[in-house]
N, C-alpha and C positions, 0 to 999 in steps of 0.2 A: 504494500500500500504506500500513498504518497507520505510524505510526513506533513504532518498539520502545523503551522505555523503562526495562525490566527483563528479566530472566531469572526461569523457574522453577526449581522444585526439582526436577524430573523434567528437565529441560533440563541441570539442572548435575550429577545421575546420567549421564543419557547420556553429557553427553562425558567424566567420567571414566572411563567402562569399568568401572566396578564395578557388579556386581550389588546392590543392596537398599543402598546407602551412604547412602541419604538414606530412612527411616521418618517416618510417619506417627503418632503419638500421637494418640487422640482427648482425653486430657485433658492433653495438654501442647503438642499440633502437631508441628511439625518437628523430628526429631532427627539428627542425624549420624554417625555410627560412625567415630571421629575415629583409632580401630584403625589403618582401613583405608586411612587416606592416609598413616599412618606405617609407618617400616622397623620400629619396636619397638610393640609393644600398649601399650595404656594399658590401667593396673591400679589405678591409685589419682586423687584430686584432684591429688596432691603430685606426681605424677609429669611431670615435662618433656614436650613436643615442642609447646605453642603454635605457636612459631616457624615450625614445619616446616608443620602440618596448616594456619595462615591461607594460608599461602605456596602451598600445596598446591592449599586449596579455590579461592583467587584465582586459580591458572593454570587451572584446569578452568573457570571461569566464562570465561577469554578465548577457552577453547576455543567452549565452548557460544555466546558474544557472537559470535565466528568465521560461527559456524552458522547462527544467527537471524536475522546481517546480509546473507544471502548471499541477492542479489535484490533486495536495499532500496538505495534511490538515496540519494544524499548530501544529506544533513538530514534522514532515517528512520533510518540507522543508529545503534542502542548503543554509544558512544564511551566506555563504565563502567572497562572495562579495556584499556586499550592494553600492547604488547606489552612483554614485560618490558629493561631492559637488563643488560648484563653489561660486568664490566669483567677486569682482566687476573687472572690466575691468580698468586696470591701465598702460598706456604708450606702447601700443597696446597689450597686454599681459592679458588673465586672469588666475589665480592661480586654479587649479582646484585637488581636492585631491581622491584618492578611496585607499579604507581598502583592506586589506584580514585578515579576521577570522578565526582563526584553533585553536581548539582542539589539544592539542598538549599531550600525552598520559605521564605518569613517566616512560615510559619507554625509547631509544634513536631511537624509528624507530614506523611507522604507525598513523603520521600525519593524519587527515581528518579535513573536513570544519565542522563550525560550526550550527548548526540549529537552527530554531525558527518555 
């Protein structure tokens, strides 16, 4: 099989379970509906949940990375997001962290995920 090197956009819909969460723009491309990875809508620029919705869109891509690997042998697999960790439960709160891994090219454009 090929080796997989990215994820799509319809790949990173699927595994989050939402319907239409990733559109199409013909004059601007990919948009996201960043609503719908959050517990509160977004209503303005000013308005908070960065934090939440990267954290968000990143675990759905280890899902969809999950998916795409499944069948590929070792050195074809998407290594971009590896599993997140967690550490102890502190003052109702746990600290939880997830990577992305990219290959990053000497040149200034054509990023891809990393493999193992």
């Amino acid at each position: 099989m090929a080796q997989v090197t990215d994820l799509t956009w319809q790949q990173i819909e699927t595994a989050s379970g939402l319907n239409d969460l990733i559109q199409i723009d013909p004059t601007h491309g990919v948009m996201i509906k960043v609503s719908a990875l959050l517990a509160n809508p977004v209503t303005a620029k000013s308005a908070s949940g960065v934090v939440e919705a990267l954290f968000e869109l990143r675990n759905h891509a280890a899902t969809a990375q999950a998916t795409v690997n499944a069948g590929q042998t070792i050195g074809e697999r998407l290594a971009a997001f590896p599993p997140t960790t967690s550490g102890t439960a502190v003052n109702g709160y746990v600290v939880q962290a997830g990577q992305i891994i990219v290959k990053t090219p000497l040149a200034t454009n054509g990023i891809v995920g990393a493999n193992n």
